[in-house]
C-alpha positions in Angstrom: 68.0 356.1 146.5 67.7 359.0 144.1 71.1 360.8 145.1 72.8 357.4 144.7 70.9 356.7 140.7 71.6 360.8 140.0 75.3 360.0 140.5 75.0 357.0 138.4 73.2 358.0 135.7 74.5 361.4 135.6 78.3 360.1 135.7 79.7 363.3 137.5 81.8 361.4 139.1 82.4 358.9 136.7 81.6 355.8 135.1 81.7 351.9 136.9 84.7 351.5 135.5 86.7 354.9 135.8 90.0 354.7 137.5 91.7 358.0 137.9 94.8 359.1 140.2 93.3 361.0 143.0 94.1 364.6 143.2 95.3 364.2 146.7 98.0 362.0 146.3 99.1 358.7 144.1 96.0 356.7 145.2 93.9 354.8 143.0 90.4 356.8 142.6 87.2 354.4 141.7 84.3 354.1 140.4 80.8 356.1 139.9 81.8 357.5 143.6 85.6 358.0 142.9 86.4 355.7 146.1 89.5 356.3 147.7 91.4 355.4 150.4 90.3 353.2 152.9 86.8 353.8 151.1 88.3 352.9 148.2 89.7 349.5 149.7 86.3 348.5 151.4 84.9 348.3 147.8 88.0 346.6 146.4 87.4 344.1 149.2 83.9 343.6 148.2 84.5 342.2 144.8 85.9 339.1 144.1 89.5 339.3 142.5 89.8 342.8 143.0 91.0 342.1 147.0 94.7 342.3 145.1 94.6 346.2 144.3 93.5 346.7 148.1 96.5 349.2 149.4 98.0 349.9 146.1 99.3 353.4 144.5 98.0 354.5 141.4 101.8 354.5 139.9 101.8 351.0 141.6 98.9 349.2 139.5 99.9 351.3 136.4 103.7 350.0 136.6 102.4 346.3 137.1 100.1 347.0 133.9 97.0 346.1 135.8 95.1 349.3 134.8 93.4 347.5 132.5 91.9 344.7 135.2 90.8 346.9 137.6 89.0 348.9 135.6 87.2 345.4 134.2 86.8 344.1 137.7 85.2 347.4 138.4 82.7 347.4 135.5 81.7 343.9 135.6 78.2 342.4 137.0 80.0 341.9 140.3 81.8 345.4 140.6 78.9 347.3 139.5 76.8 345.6 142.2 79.3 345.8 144.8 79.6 349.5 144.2 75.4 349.9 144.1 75.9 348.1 147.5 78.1 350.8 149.0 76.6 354.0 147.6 73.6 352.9 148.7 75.5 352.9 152.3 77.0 356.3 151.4 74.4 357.8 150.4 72.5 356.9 154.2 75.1 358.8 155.4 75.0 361.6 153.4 71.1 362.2 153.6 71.3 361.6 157.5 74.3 364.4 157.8 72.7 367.1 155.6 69.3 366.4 157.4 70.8 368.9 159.9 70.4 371.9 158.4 67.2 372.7 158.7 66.4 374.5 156.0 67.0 371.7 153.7 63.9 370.1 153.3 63.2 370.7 149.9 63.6 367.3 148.5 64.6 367.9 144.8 67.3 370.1 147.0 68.4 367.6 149.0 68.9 365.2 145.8 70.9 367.7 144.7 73.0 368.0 147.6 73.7 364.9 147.9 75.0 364.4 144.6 77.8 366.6 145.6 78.8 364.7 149.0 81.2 362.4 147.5 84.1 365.3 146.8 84.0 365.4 150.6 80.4 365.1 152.7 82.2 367.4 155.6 82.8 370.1 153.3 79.2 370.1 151.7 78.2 370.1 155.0 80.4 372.8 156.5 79.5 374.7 153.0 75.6 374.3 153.0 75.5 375.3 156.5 77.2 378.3 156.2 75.1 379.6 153.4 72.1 379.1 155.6 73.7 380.6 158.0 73.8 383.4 155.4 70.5 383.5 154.6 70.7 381.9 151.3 67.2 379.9 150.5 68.1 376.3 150.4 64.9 375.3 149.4 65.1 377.1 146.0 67.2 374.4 143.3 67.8 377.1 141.1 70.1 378.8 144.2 71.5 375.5 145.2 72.5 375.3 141.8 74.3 378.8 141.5 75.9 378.2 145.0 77.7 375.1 143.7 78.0 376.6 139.9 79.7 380.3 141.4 80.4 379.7 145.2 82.0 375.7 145.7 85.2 375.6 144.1 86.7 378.4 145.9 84.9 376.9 149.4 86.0 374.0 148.8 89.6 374.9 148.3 89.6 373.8 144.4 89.9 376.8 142.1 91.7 374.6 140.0 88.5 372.5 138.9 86.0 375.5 138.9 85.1 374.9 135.1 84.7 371.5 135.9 82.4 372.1 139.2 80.5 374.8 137.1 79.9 371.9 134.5 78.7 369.6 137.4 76.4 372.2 139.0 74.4 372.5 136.0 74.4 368.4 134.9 73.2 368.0 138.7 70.6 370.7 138.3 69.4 369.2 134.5 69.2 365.7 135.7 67.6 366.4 139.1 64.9 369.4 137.8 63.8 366.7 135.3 63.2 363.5 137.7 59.6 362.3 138.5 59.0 362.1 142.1 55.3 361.0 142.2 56.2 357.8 143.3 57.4 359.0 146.8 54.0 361.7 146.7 55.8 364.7 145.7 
């Protein structure tokens, strides 16, 4: 539950109602999760009037000057509860994949981790597990945070958005170094 409020209330990926072209190709990217693909249509299908936009280029919904609706279909009562819904879902997957590396037991770390799983949960995976591998101490925030900060982009394949995944490790590392987890006994 926390990775899933972190990524809401942090917007690192962005707000209900963001809408951006997807770096990989002209499909529509969503929501606090930047959905996409068939992701992307599975929570398109879950709100009511949005089942329209289900297959559609960005170019496509820009040209038919729908922008505008979609992003107000996403940020409505209904969207924002349909995406809740599915990061909730997401987020089950993401703790249950990064449970295998072992050394990732620290829980404000695994927050943290999973905060970064929607760019791609295979790569934070592959990435994670690799610095373990490594001997990097992923029990430490302060090195998951530098990892992502100095190490991610180039892993990852994205030089081009280092500044911005520098920005992100350190608004992942400020929101998560300051959350109260007495509630769970920690």
């Amino acid at each position: 539950m926390e990775v899933a409020l972190g990524l809401i209330q942090t917007g690192v990926e962005a707000a209900y109602n963001g809408v951006s072209c997807s770096t990989a190709g002209d499909y529509p990217s969503m929501g606090v999760s930047q959905w996409e693909g068939p992701r992307g249509d599975d929570l398109l299908s879950r709100i009511q009037g949005a089942e329209g936009f289900i297959g559609m280029t960005y170019s496509g919904i820009c040209d038919s000057g729908n922008l505008e609706m979609l992003e107000n279909l996403l940020g409505s009562e209904a969207g924002q509860e349909a995406q809740k819904n599915k990061l909730a879902e997401d987020c089950i997957d993401y703790i249950g994949t990064l449970q295998s590396i072992q050394t990732l037991d620290d829980s404000r770390c695994m927050i943290y981790a999973g905060m970064w799983c929607p760019t791609s949960l295979s790569v934070v995976h592959v990435f994670l597990q690799h610095r373990e591998d490594r001997g990097y101490d992923l029990r430490s925030l302060e090195v998951m945070r530098d990892l992502f900060r100095d190490q991610y982009a180039t892993a990852a394949g994205c030089e081009d958005y280092a500044e911005g995944y520098s920005n992100r490790a350190e608004a992942t590392f400020n929101y998560v170094s300051e959350l109260d987890l007495s509630a769970y006994g920690i």
